[in-house]
N, C-alpha and C positions, 0 to 999 in steps of 0.2 A: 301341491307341488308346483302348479304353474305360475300361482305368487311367488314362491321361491324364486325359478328362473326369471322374473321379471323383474326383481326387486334385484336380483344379481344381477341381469342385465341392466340396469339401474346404475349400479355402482361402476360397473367397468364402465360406463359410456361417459359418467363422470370425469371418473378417473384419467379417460383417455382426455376428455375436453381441457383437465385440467391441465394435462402435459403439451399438448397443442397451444394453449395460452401461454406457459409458459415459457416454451422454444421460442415465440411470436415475441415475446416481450424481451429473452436475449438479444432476438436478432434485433430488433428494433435498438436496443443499447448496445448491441456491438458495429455499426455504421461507422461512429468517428471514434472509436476506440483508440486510446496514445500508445497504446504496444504493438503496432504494428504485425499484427499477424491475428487466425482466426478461432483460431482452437483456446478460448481461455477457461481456465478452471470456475467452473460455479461460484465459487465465493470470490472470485477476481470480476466476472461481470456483476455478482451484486454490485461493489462499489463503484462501476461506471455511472457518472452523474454525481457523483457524491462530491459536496465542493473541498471537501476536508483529505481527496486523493485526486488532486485537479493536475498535478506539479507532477505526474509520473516522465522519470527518465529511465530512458535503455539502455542496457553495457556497455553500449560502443558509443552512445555520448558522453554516459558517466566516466570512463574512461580516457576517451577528450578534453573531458573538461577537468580530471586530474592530474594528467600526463603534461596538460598546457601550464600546471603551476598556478592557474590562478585562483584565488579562494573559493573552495567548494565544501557547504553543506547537505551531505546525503544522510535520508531517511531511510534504512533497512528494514520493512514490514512485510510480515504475511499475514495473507488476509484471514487464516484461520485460527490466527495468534490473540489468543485473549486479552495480550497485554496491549498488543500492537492496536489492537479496536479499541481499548481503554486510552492508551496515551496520543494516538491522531488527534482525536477530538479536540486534545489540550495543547498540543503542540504547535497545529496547524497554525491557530489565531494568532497566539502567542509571535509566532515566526512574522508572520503579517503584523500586527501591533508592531512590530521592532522590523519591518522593511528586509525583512532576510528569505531569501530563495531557497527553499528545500528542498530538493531533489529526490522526489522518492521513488526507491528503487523496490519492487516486488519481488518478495524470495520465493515466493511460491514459483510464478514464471518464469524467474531467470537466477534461482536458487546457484548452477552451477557457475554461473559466470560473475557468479562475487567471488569468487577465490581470491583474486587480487588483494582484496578489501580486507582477508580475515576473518569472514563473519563466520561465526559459530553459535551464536545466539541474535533473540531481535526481542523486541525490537530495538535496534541499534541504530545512534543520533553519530553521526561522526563530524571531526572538522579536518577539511584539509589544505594547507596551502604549500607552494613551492612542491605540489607533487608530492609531501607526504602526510599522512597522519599526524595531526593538532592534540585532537584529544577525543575521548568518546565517550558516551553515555548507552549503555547496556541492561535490557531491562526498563521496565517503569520503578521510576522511582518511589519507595514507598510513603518517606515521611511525607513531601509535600512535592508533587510532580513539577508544578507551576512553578515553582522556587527554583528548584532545579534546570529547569529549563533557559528561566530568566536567569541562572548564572552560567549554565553553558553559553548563549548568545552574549551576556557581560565580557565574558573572556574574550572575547574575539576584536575587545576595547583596547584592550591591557597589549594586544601586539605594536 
């Protein structure tokens, strides 16, 4: 019986170390955090650090910088979207190879304040100039992501 309690005290002390470490390593990734504020959802402090969600913008810049007219491409991603973690990865580079600014905006954190935007699904590529809506891409694309992408950024030749 008292292997028993020792070997459970065991485990809980673990367990506790391991949430202790844990807490330690958010807070340590949430110092220079670009969301401004302190409360972020688990799966939004994973991707602090990650260079492929470097370009995060807030409501009220993305909406400055639509409202201003001048050419804005915004990213609509949550971070617990399966698609949204599949198509970063490929978009991100791609956006850099071709010199273009993406702005990505987190639905998870600031889900309500895309209303402007329309979103209803993500992950969503929009383009917008002159303050409206260009064109969008909804979803990862299935046949070929990379293609897709390289012709969403092509368009933006064609104006």
């Amino acid at each position: 019986m008292k292997k028993l309690l020792v070997i459970g005290g065991v485990i809980i002390a673990i367990f506790a170390l391991i949430v202790v470490l844990s807490n330690q390593s958010d807070k340590e990734k949430m110092k220079d955090n670009p969301y401004g504020k302190d409360d972020l959802e688990k799966s939004t402090i994973a991707l602090l650090g990650n260079e492929n969600y470097s370009n995060i913008v807030l409501p009220d810049e993305l909406y400055e910088k639509v409202s201003s007219g001048e050419p804005v491409t915004a990213y609509f991603f949550h971070p617990e979207c399966q698609y949204c973690m599949a198509m970063t990865p490929i978009l991100m580079p791609i956006a850099k190879e071709e010199g273009i600014e993406v702005n990505q905006f987190n639905m998870l954190e600031f889900g309500n304040e895309s209303q402007p935007y329309g979103i209803t699904s993500w992950p969503a590529l929009v383009y917008y100039k002159d303050g409206k809506e260009v064109q969008r891409i909804v979803g990862l694309p299935e046949d070929d992501p990379e293609a897709a992408i390289h012709e969403f950024f092509d368009a933006y030749d064609e104006e």
